[in-house]
C-alpha positions in Angstrom: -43.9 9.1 103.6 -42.9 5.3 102.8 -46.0 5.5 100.8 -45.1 9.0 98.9 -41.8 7.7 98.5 -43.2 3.8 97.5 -45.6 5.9 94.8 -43.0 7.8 93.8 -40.8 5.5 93.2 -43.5 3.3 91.4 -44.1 6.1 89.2 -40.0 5.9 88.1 -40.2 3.1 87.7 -43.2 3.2 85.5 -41.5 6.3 83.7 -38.7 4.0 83.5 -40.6 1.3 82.0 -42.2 3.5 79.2 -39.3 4.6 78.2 -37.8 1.2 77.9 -40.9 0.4 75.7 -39.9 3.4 73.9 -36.7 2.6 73.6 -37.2 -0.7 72.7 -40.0 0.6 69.8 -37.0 2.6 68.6 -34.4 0.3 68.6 -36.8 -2.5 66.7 -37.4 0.9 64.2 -33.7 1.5 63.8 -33.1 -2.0 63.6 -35.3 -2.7 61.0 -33.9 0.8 59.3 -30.2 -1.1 59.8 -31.3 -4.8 58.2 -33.5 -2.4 55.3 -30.2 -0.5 54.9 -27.9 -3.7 55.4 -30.0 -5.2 52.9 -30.0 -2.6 50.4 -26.3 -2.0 50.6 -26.2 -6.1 49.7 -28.2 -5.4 46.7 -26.2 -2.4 45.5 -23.3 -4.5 46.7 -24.6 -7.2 44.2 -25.4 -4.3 41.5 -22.3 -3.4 41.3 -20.3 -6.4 41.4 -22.6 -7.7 38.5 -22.0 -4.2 36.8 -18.0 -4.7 37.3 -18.0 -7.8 36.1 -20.0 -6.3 33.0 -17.3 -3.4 33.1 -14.6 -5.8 33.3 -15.7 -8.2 30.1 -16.3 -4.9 28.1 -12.9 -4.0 29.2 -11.5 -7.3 28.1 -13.2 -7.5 25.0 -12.1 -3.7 24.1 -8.4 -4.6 25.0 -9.3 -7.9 22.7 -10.5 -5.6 19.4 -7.3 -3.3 20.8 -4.8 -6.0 20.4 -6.3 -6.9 17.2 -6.7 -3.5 15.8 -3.0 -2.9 16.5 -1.9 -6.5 14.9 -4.4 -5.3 11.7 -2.4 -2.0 11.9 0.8 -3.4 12.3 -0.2 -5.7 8.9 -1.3 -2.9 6.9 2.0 -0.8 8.4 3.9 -4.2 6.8 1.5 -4.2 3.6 2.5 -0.2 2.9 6.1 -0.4 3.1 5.8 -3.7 0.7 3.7 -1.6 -1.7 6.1 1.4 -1.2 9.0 -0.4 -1.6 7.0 -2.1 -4.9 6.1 1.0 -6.0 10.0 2.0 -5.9 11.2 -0.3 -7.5 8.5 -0.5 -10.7 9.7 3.5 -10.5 13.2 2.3 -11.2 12.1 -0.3 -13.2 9.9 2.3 -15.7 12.9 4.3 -15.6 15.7 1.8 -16.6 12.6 1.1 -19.6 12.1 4.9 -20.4 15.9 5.0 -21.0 16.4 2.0 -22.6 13.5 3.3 -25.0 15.2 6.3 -25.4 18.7 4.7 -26.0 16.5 2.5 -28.6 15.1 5.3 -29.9 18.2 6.7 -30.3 19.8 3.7 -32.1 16.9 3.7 -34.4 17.5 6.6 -36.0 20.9 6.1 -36.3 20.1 3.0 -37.8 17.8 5.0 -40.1 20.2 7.3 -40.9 22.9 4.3 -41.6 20.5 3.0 -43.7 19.7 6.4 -46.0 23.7 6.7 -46.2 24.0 3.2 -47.5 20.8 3.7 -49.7 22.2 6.9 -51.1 25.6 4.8 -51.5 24.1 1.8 -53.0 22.1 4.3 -55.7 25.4 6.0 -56.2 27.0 2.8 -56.4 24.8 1.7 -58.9 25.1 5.0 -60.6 28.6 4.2 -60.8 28.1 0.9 -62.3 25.5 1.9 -64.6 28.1 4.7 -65.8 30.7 2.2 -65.8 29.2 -0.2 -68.0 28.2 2.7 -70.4 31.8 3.3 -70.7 32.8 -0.1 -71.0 29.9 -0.8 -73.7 31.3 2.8 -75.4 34.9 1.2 -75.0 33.7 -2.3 -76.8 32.5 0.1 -78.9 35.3 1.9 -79.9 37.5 -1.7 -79.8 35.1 -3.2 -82.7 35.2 0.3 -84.4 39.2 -0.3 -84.3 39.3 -3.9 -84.7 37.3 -3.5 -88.2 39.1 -0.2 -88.5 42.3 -2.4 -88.5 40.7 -5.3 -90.6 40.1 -3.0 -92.8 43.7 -1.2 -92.7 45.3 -5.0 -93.3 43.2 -6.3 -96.1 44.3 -2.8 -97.8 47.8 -4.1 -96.4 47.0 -6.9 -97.8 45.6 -5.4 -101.5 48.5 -3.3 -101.7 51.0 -5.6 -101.3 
């Protein structure tokens, strides 16, 4: 019976023992599945801290041409109202011209109209004078008609007495 039991026991413990060598086979597998996975997770770990950082410099540099496109816009924003304010005032400034022009304008035909009344006075002034000097030249006339008229009447004057 010691034997049976002494065999028995011996075959536990060899049961045993295979298992443990089983075990251990398993646990060096999983171990070596847990430093593969360990390292794997490292590398991805790596990965994707290098591809942050990549993430986080594109981010950088797109808040960058951000900030710059919204200074640029801000600058063009500035240029517009300049040019709309320019074009305002050369709108203001083309109408002050148009109606000075037009008041010009105006003034030149008055002017022009000024200038035909004083042309047609200045022809009928000169009408005038030429008529007037007819009638004085008709008047001289008529004097030297009646001066010699009157020589005449005094040197008969003159005979008779």
């Amino acid at each position: 019976m010691k034997d049976s039991l002494c065999e028995n026991l011996t075959q536990v413990v060899e049961v045993k023992n295979l298992t443990m060598v089983q075990v251990s086979e398993e646990y060096e597998k999983m171990k070596k599945m847990y430093e593969e996975e360990c390292r794997r997770a490292e590398e991805s770990n790596r990965d994707n801290m290098k591809y942050i950082g990549e993430l986080v410099s594109d981010l950088m540099l797109e808040k960058q041409k951000y900030s710059e496109l919204v200074v640029k816009q801000t600058e063009l924003s500035d240029q517009m109202m300049k040019l709309e304010q320019c074009t305002i005032e050369m709108t203001d400034e083309m109408l002050r011209v148009t109606n000075e022009k037009r008041t010009l304008e105006f003034r030149i035909l008055e002017l022009e109209k000024n200038i035909k009344l004083f042309e047609e006075e200045k022809s009928n002034m000169i009408k005038e004078k030429d008529d007037l000097v007819e009638i004085v030249k008709r008047q001289w006339d008529d004097r030297e008609l009646l001066t010699n008229q009157l020589e005449s009447q005094q040197e008969e004057i003159a005979e008779i007495k």
